[in-house]
C-alpha positions in Angstrom: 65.9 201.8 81.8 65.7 200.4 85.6 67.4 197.5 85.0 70.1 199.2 83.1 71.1 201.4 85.8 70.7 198.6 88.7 73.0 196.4 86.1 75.7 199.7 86.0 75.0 200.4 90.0 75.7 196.5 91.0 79.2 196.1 88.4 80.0 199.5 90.2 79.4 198.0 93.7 81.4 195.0 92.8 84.2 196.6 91.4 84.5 199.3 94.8 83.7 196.6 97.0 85.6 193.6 95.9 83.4 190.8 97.4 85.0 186.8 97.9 83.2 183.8 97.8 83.5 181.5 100.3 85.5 178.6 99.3 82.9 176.1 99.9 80.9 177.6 97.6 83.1 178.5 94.7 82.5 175.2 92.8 78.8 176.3 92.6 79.6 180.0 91.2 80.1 179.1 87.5 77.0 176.8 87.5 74.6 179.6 88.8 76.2 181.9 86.7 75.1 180.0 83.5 71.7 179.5 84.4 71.1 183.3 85.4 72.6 183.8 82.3 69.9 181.5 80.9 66.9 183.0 82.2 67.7 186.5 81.2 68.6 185.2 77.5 65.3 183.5 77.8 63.6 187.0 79.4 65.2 188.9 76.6 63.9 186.7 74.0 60.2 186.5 75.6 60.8 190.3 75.4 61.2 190.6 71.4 58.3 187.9 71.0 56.1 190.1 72.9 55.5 187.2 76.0 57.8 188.8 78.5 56.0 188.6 82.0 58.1 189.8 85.0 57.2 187.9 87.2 57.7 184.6 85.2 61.0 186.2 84.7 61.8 186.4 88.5 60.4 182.9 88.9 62.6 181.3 86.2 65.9 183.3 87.3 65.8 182.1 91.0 64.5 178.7 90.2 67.1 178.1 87.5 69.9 179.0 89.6 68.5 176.9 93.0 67.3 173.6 90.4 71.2 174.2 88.8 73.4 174.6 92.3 70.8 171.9 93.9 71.9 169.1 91.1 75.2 170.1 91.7 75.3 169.7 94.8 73.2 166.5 94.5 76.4 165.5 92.8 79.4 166.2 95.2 77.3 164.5 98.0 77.1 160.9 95.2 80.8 161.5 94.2 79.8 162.5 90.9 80.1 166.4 90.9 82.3 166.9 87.5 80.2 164.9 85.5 76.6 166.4 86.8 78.4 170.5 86.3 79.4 169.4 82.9 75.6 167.9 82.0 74.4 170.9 84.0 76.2 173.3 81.5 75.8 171.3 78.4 71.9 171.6 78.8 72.0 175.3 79.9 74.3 176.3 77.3 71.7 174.2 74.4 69.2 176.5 76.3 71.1 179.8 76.0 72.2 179.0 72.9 68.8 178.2 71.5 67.5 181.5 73.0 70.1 183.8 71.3 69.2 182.2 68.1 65.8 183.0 68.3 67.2 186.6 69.6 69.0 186.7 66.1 66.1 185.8 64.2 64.4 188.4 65.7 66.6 191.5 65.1 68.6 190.6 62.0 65.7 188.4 60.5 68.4 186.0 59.3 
């Protein structure tokens, strides 16, 4: 119930607030966005197997998201940015894609 309310509480912030990213970090927005959305994908299936640990949870959402924007980073500094955010969200997206699967499995047993 706490994280639904903190999930309605921070769309309601962002809607009466309006925040901007910066411009310099606007090419790294998408990429963290896709590997939150990994780990809580990942969270919600550990939850439905009965693994879920929060603070494994924590661990792999911040880590995801510094490990993803790092690489990409990593990338614009090597001249190779485009091609290192498009291997960045092909293996996130196998990830969250392999996790909503097993999410399936688990609540429509198909």
């Amino acid at each position: 119930m706490f994280a639904v309310l903190a999930l309605i509480a921070g769309v309601v912030l962002g809607i009466v607030f309006k925040p901007s990213v910066p411009l310099a970090l606007q090419p790294y927005l998408p990429i963290a966005v896709v590997a939150a959305l990994d780990a809580v994908f990942g969270g919600i299936r550990a939850r439905l197997d009965g693994i879920f640990d929060d603070q494994q949870f924590v661990i792999s959402f911040v880590s995801n998201v510094l490990v993803a924007a790092l690489i990409v980073y990593l990338g614009d500094q090597l001249g190779v940015g485009t091609q290192l955010s498009t291997g960045v969200v092909v293996v996130l997206g196998v990830r969250i894609f392999g996790n909503v699967a097993g999410i399936r499995r688990h609540l429509f047993r198909a």
